[in-house]
N, C-alpha and C positions, 0 to 999 in steps of 0.2 A: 313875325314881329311879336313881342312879349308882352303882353297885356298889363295895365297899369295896373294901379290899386284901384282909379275908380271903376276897371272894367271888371273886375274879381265880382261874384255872389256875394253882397255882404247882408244878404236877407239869410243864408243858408245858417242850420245851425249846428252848434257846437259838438264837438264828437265827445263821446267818453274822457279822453283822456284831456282835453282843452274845459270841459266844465270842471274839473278835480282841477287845475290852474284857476278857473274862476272863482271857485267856491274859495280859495284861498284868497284871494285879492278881495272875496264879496265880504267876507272874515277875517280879516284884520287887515285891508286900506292898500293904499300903494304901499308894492316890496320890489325890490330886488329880485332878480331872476334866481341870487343862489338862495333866499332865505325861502321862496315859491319853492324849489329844487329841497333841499334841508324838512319843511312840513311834509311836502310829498312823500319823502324818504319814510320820515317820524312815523305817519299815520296811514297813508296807503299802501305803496310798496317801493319797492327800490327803484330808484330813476336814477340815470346819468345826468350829471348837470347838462353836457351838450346839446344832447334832448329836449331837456326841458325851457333850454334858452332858444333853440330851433323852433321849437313847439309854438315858442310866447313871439317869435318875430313873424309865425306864421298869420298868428293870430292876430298882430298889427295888419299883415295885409286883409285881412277878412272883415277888418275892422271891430273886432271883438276888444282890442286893448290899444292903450298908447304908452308912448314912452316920452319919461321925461328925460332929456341928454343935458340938461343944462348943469350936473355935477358929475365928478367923478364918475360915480355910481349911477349909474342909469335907474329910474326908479319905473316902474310897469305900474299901472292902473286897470280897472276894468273899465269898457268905454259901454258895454252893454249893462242895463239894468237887471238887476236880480232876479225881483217880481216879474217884470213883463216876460225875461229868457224862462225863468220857469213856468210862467204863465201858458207861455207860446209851445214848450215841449210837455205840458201838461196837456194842454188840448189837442197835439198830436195823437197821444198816447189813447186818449177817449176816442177821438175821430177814428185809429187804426184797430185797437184791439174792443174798443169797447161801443161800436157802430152809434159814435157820437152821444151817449147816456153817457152823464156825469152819474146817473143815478147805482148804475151796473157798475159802475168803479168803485164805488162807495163799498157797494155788499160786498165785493170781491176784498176788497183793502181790510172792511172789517172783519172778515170771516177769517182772511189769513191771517193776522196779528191779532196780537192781545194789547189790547186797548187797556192803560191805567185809568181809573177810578176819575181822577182827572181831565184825565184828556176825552174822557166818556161823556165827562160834565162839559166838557169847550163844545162836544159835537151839539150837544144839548140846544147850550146857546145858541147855536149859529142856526141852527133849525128854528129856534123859536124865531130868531131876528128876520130869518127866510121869512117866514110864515107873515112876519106882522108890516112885509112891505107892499103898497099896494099895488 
């Protein structure tokens, strides 16, 4: 028997090539599969449209997006939120490589990049805002 959409993993997440579909949709709103297909092409690398429309029906069943059928043009939405999806493979990435210290990510992140002037002054802030909650 084939299991439905609500017996699918929809806690599981997003692979490589379905968050590069998200970050488009989380970037400029519901599109179209060819215009998601067309940015991909632009900025990442070459994709077949088939692919990338396979991709976005799979992702309906996982429940990562929906679609809307009510025009011509089918329009694709993200159904996952931004912050919480990066949130959530954010604190895999600490829990796996970095035995759960947010703090060891930090040195690591800052020792490999070179941090603008600016963005030196955001860590700034947010340390001090850390610091002065009780």
């Amino acid at each position: 028997m084939k299991p439905s959409k609500k017996d699918k993993n929809t806690s599981s997440e997003p692979t490589k090539s379905e968050l590069e579909i998200l970050q488009v949709l989380w970037q400029f709103g519901p599109s179209t599969a060819r215009f998601v297909n067309d940015h991909l092409n632009k900025e990442k690398r070459e994709v077949i449209y088939m692919s990338t429309l396979k991709l976005m029906q799979i992702m309906i069943e996982k429940d990562f997006l929906e679609k809307d059928e009510s025009q011509m043009r089918h329009i694709y939405r993200a159904k996952v939120e931004e912050g919480k999806t990066k949130g959530l493979l954010l604190d895999r990435v600490v829990d796996t490589l970095f035995n759960g210290s947010a703090g060891s990510l930090m040195m690591q992140l800052l020792g490999n990049k070179k941090i603008s002037p600016e963005e030196m002054e955001e860590f700034k802030e947010l340390i001090k805002k850390i610091d002065q909650k009780p």
